[in-house]
C-alpha positions as CSV (number, residue, x, y, z in Angstrom):
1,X,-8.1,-21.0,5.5
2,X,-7.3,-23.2,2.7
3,X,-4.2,-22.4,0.8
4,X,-1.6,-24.9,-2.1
5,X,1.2,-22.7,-1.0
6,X,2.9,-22.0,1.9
7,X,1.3,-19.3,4.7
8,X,5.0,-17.9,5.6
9,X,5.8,-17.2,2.2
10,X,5.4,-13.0,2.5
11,X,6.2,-12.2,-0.8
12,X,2.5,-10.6,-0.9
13,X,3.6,-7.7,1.5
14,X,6.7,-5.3,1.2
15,X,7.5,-2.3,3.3
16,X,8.7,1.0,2.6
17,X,9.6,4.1,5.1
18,X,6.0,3.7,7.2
19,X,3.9,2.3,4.0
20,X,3.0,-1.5,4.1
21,X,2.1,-3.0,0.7
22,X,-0.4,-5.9,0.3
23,X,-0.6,-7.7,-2.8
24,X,-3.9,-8.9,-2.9
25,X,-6.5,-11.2,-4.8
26,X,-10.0,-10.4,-4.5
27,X,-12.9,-12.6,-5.1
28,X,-16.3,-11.4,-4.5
29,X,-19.7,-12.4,-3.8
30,X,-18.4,-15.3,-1.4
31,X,-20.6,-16.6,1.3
32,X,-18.4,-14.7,4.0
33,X,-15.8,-12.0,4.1
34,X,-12.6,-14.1,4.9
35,X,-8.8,-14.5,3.7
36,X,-8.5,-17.5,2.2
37,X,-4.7,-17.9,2.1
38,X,-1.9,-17.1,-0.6
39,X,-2.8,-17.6,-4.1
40,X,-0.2,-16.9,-6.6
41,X,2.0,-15.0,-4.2
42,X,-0.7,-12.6,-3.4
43,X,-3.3,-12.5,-0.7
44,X,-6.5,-14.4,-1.5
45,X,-9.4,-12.3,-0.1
46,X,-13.3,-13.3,-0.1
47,X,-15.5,-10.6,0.3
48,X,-19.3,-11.0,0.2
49,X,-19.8,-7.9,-1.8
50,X,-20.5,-7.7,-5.2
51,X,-18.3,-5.6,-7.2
52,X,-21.2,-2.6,-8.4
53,X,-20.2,1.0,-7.6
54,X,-17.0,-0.2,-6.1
55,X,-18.8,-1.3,-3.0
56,X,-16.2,-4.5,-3.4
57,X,-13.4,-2.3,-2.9
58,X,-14.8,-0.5,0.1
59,X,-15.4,-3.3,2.1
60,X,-12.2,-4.6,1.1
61,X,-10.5,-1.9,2.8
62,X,-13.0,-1.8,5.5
63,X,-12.1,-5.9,6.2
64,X,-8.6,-5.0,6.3
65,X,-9.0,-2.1,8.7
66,X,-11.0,-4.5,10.7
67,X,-8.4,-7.0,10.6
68,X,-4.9,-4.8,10.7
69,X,-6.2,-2.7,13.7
70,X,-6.1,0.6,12.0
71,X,-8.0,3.4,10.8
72,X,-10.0,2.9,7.3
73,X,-8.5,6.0,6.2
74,X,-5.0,4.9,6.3
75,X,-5.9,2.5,3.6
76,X,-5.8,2.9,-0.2
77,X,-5.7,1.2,-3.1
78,X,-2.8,2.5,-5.6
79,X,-3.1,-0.4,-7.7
80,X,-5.9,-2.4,-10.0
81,X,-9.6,-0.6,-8.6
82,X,-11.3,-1.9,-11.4
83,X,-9.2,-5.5,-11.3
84,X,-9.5,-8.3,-9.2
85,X,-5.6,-8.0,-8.6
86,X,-5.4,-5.3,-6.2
87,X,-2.0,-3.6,-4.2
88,X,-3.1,-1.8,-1.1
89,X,-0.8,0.7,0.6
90,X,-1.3,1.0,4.5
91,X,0.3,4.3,5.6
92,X,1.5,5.0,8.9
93,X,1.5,1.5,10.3
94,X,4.6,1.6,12.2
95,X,5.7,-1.9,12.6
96,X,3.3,-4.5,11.9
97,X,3.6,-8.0,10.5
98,X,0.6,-8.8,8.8
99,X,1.6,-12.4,8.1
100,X,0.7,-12.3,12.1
101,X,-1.8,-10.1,11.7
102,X,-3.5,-11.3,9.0
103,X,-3.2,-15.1,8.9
């Protein structure tokens, strides 16, 4: 994980009642799904899928289903599906700290 700005700044998540809000930077067609650090205050995000028929976006939120521990259908993105700047809501997560989880 390669990152110019600090890993403990979590200005890329909020939380509200038992949502959890990822700010996140996508970039597709990488040579493996990964997170790549912070970028710009948001969570940078490489994902080997190209982004045709929003099969980007699918394994997006199957990645971070795989890496939060929770069920893909608790994900959804509320914020930029057709933009590479993405806010993903994770609802019913309880308490969970993704900077632990995640990074």
């Amino acid at each position: 994980m390669s990152s110019n700005e600090d890993l403990n700044n979590k200005g890329w998540f909020r939380s509200e009642r038992d949502t959890l809000y990822l700010s996140i930077q996508i970039q597709t067609r990488a040579g493996k799904d990964e997170i790549a650090g912070i970028r710009n205050g948001r969570l940078l995000i490489r994902i080997k899928t190209p982004p045709v028929d929003s099969k980007a976006n699918l394994r997006l939120l199957e990645f971070l289903a795989e890496r939060l521990h929770v069920p893909r259908s608790r994900l959804k993105i509320v914020q930029g599906e057709h933009n590479r700047y993405k806010v993903v809501a994770v609802s019913e997560c309880g308490i969970i700290d993704p900077g632990v989880v995640l990074l």
